[in-house]
MMTF fields as JSON, N, C-alpha, C and O atoms, coordinates in Angstrom:
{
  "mmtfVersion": "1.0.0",
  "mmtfProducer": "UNKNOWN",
  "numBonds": 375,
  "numAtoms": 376,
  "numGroups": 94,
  "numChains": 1,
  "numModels": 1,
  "chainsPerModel": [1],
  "groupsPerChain": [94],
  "chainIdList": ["A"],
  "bondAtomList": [4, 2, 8, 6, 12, 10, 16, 14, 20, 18, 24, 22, 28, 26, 32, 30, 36, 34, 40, 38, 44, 42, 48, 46, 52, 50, 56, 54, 60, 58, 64, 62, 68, 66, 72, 70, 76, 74, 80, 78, 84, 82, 88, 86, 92, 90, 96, 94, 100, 98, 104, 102, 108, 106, 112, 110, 116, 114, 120, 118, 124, 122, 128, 126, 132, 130, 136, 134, 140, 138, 144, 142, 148, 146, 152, 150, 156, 154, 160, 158, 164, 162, 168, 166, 172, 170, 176, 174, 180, 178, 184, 182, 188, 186, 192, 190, 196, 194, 200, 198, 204, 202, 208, 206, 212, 210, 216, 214, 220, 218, 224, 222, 228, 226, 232, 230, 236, 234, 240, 238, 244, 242, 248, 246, 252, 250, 256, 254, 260, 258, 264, 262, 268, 266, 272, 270, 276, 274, 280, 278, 284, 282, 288, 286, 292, 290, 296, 294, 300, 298, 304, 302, 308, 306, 312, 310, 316, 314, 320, 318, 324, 322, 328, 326, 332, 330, 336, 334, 340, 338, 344, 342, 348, 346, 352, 350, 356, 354, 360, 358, 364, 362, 368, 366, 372, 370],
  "bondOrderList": [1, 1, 1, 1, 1, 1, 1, 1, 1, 1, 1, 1, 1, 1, 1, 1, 1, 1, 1, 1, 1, 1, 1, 1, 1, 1, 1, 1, 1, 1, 1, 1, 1, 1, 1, 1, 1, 1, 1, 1, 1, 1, 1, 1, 1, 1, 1, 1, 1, 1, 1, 1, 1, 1, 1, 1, 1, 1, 1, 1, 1, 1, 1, 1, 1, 1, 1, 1, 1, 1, 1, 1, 1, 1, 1, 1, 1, 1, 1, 1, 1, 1, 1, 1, 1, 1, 1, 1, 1, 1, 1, 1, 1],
  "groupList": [{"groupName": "UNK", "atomNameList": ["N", "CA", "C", "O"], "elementList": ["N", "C", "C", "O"], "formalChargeList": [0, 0, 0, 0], "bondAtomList": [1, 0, 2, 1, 3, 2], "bondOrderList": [1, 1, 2], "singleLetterCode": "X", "chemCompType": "L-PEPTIDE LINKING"}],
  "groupTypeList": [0, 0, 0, 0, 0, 0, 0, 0, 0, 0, 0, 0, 0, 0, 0, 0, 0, 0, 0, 0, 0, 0, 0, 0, 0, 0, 0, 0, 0, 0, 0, 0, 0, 0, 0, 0, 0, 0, 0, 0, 0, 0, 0, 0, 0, 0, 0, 0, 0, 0, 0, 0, 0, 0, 0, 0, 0, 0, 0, 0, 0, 0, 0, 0, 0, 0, 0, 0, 0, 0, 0, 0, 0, 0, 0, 0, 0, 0, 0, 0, 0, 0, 0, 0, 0, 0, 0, 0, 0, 0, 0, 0, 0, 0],
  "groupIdList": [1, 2, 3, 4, 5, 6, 7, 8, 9, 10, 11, 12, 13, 14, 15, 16, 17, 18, 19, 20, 21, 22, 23, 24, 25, 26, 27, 28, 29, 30, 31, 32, 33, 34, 35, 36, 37, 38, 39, 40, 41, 42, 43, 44, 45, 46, 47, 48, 49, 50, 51, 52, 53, 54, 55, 56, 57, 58, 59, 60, 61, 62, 63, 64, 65, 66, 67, 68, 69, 70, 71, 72, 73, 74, 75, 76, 77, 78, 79, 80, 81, 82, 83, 84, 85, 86, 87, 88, 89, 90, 91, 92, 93, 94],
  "secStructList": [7, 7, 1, 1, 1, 7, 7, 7, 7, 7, 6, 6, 6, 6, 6, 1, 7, 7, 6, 6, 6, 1, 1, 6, 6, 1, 1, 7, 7, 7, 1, 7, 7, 2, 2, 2, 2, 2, 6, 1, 7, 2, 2, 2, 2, 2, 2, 6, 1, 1, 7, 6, 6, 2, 0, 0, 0, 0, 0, 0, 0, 2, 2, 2, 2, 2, 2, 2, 2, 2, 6, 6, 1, 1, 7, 7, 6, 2, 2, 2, 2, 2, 2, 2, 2, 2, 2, 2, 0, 0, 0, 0, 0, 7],
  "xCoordList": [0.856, 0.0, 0.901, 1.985, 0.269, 1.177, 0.38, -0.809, 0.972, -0.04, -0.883, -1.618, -0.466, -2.013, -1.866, -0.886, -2.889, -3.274, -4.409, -4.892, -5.455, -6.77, -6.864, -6.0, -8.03, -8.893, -8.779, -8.789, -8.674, -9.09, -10.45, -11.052, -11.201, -12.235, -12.581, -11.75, -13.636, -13.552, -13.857, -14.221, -13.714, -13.519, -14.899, -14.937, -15.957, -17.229, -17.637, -18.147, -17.294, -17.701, -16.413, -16.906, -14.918, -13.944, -14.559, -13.788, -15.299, -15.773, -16.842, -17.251, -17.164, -18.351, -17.905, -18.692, -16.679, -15.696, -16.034, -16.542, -15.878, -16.116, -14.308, -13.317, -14.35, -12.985, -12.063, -10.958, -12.513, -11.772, -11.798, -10.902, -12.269, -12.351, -11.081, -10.264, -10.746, -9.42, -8.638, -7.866, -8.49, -6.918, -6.551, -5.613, -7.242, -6.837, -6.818, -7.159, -6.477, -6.009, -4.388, -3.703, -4.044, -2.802, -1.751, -0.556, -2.257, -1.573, -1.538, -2.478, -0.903, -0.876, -1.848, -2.01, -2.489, -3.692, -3.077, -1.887, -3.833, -3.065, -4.025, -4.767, -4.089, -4.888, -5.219, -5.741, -5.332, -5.546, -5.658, -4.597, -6.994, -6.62, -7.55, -8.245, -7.787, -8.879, -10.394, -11.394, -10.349, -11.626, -11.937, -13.036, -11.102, -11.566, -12.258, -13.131, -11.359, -11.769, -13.071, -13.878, -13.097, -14.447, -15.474, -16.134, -15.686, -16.602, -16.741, -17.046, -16.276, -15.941, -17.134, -16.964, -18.28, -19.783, -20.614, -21.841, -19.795, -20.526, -21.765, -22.851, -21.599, -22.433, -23.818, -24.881, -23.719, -24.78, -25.228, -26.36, -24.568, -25.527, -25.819, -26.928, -25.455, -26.278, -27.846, -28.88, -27.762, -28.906, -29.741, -30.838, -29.587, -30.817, -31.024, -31.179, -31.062, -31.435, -31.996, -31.78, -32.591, -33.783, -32.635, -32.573, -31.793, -30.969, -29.742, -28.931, -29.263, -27.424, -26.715, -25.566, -26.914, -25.389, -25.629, -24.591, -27.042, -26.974, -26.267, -25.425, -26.855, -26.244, -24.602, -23.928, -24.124, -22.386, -21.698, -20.689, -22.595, -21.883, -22.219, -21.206, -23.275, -23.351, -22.761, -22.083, -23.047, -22.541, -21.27, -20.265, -21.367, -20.162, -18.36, -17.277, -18.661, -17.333, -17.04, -16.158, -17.607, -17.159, -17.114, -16.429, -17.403, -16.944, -15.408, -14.374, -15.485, -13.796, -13.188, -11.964, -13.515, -12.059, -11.71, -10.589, -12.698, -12.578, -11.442, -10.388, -11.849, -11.129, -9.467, -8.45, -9.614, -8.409, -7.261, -6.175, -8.122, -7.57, -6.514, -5.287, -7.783, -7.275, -6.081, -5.087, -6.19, -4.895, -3.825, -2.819, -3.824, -2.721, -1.677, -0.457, -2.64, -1.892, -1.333, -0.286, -1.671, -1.103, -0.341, 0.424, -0.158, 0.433, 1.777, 2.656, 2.147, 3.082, 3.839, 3.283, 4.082, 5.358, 4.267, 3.794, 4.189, 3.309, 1.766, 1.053, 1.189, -0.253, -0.529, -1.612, 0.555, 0.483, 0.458, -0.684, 1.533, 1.425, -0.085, -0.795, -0.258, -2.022, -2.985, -3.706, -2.772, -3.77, -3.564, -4.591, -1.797, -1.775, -2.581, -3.261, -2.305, -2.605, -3.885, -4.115, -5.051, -6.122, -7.128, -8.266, -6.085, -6.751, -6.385, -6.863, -5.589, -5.235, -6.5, -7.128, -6.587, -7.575, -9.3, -10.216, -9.51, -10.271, -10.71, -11.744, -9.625, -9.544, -9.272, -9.359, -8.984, -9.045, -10.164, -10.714, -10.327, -12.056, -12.036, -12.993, -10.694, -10.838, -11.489, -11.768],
  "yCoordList": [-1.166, 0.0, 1.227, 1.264, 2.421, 3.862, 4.416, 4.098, 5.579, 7.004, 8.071, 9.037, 7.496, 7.891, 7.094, 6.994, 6.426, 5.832, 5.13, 5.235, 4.239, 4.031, 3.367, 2.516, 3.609, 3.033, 1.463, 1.134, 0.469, -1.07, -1.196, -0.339, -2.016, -2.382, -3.785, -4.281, -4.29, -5.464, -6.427, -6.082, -7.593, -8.254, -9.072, -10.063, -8.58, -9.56, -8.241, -8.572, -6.946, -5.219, -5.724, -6.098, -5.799, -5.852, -7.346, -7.365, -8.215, -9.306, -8.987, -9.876, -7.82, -6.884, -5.931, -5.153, -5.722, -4.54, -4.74, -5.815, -4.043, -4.147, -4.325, -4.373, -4.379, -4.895, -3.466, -3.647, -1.862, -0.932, -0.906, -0.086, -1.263, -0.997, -1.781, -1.286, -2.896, -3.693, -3.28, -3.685, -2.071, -0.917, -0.529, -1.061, 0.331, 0.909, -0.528, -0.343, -1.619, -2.765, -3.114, -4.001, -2.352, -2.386, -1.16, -1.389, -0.21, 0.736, 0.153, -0.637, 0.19, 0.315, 1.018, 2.222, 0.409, 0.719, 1.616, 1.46, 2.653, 4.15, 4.364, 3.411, 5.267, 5.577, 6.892, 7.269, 7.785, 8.705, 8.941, 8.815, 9.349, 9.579, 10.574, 10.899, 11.3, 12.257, 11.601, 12.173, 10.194, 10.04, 9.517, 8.971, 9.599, 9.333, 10.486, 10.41, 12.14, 13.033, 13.713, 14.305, 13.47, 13.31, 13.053, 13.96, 11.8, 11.289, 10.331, 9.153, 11.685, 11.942, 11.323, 10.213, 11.758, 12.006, 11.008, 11.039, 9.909, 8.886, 8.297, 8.127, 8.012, 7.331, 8.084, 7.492, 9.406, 10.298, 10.25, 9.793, 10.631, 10.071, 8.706, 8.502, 7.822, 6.3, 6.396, 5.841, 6.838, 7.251, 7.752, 7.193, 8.781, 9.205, 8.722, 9.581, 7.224, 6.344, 5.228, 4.995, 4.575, 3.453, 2.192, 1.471, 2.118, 0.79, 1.132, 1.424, 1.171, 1.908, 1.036, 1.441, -0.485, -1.371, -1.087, -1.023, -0.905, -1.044, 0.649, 0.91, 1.251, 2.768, 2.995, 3.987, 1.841, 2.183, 1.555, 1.991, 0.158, -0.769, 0.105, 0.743, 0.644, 1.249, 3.018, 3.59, 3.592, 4.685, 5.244, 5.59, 5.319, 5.835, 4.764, 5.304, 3.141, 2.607, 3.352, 4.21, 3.096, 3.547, 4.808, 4.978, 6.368, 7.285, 7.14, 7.664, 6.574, 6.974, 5.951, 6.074, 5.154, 4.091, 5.764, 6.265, 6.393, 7.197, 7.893, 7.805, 8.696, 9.74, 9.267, 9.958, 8.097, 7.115, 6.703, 6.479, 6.593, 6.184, 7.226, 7.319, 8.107, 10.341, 10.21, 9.625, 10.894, 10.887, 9.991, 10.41, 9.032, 8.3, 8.425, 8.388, 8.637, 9.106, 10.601, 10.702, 11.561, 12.915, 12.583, 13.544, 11.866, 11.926, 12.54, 12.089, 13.477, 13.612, 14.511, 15.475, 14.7, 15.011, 16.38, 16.523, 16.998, 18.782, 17.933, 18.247, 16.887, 16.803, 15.693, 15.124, 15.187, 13.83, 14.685, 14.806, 16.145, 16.858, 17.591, 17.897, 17.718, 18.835, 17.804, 18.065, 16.154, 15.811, 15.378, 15.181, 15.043, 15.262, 16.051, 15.588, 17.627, 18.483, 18.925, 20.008, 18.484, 18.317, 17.316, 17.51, 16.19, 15.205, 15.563, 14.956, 16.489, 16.787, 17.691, 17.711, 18.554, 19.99, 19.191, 19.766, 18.039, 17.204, 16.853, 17.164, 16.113, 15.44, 16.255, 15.769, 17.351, 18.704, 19.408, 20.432, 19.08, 20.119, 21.029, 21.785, 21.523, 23.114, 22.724, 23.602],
  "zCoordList": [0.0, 0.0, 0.0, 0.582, -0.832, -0.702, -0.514, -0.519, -0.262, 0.045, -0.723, -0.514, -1.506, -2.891, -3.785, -4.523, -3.789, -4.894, -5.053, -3.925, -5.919, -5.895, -4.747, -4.537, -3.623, -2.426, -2.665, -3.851, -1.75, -2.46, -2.592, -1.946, -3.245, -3.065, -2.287, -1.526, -2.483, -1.805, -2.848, -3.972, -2.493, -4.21, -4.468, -5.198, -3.83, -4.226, -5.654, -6.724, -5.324, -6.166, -7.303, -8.367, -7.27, -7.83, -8.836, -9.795, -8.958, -8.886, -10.133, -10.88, -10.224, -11.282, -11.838, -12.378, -11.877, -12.684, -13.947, -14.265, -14.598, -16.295, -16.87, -16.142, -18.106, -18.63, -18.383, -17.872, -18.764, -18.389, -17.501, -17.302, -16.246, -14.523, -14.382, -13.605, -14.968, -14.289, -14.042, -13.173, -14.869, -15.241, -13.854, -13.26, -13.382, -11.921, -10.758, -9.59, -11.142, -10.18, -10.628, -10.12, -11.512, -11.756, -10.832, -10.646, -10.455, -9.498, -8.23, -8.142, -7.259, -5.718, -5.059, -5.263, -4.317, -3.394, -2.459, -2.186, -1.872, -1.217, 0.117, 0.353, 0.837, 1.645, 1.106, 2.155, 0.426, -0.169, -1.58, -2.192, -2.47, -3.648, -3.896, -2.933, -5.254, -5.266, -5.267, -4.834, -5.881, -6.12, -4.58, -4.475, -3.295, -2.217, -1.471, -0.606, -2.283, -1.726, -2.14, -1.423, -3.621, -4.214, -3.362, -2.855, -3.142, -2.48, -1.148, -0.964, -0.131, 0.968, 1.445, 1.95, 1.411, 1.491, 1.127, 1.22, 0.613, -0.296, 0.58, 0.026, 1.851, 2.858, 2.86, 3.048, 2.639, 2.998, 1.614, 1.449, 0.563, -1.007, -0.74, -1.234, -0.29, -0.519, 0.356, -0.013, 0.994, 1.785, 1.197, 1.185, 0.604, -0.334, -1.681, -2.548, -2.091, -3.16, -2.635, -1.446, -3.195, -2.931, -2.73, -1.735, -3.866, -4.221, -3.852, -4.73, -2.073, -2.175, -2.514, -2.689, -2.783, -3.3, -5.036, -5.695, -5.831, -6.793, -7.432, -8.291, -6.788, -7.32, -6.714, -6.993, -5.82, -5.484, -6.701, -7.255, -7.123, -8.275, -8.932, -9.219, -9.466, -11.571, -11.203, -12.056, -10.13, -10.42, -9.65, -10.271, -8.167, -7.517, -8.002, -8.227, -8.022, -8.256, -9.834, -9.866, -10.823, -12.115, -12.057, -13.065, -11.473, -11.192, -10.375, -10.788, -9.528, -8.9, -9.549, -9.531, -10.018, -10.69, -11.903, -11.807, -12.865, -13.388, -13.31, -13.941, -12.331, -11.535, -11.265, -11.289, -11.057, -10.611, -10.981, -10.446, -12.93, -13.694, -14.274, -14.268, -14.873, -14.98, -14.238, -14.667, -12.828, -11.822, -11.725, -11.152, -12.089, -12.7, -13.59, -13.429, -14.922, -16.025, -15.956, -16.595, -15.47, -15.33, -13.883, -13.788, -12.865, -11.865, -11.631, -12.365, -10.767, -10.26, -9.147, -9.673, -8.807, -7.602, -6.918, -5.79, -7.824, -7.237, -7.216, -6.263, -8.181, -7.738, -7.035, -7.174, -6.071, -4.657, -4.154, -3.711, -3.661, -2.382, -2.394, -1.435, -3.481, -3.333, -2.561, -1.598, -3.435, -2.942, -1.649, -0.999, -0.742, 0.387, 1.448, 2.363, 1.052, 1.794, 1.349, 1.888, 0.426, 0.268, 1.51, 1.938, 1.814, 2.519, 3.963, 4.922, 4.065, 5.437, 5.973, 7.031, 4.535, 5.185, 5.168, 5.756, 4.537, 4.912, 6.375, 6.966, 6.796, 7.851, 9.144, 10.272, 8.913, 10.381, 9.571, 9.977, 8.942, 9.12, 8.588, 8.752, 7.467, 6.813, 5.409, 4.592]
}
């Protein structure tokens, strides 16, 4: 594991990936990435939908693998520290 890079999933969801979803199982799993900061909130959107495992599988996982994938390919040195100190001002509350 590193410090940014795609969230793991759990592998019954990883298990229903589509053939481009596999891609972002090729990076190192992180404790920080944007599509984590994205959707910080995710718990509180599942709440307001009828179906929350069916709307995490068709819409929120294929949004942040997205996001995941993006930040990957442009990755580097100035946009790990943003999203560092993005997840910091997260996590104290600014």
């Amino acid at each position: 594991m590193t410090l940014i890079g795609p969230r793991p999933e759990v592998p019954e969801y990883v298990a229903k990936y589509q053939p481009w979803m596999k891609k972002a199982l090729e990076f190192k799993p992180g404790l920080t990435d944007p599509a984590s900061l994205e959707f910080r909130d995710e718990g509180r959107l599942l709440e307001t939908v009828d179906d929350p495992e069916r709307y995490y599988i068709n819409e929120i996982v294929p949004s942040k693998i997205r996001i995941s994938l993006d930040y990957q390919r442009r990755r580097n040195l100035l946009s790990d520290l943003t999203v560092v100190i993005r997840t910091l001002a997260v996590v104290f509350g600014r």
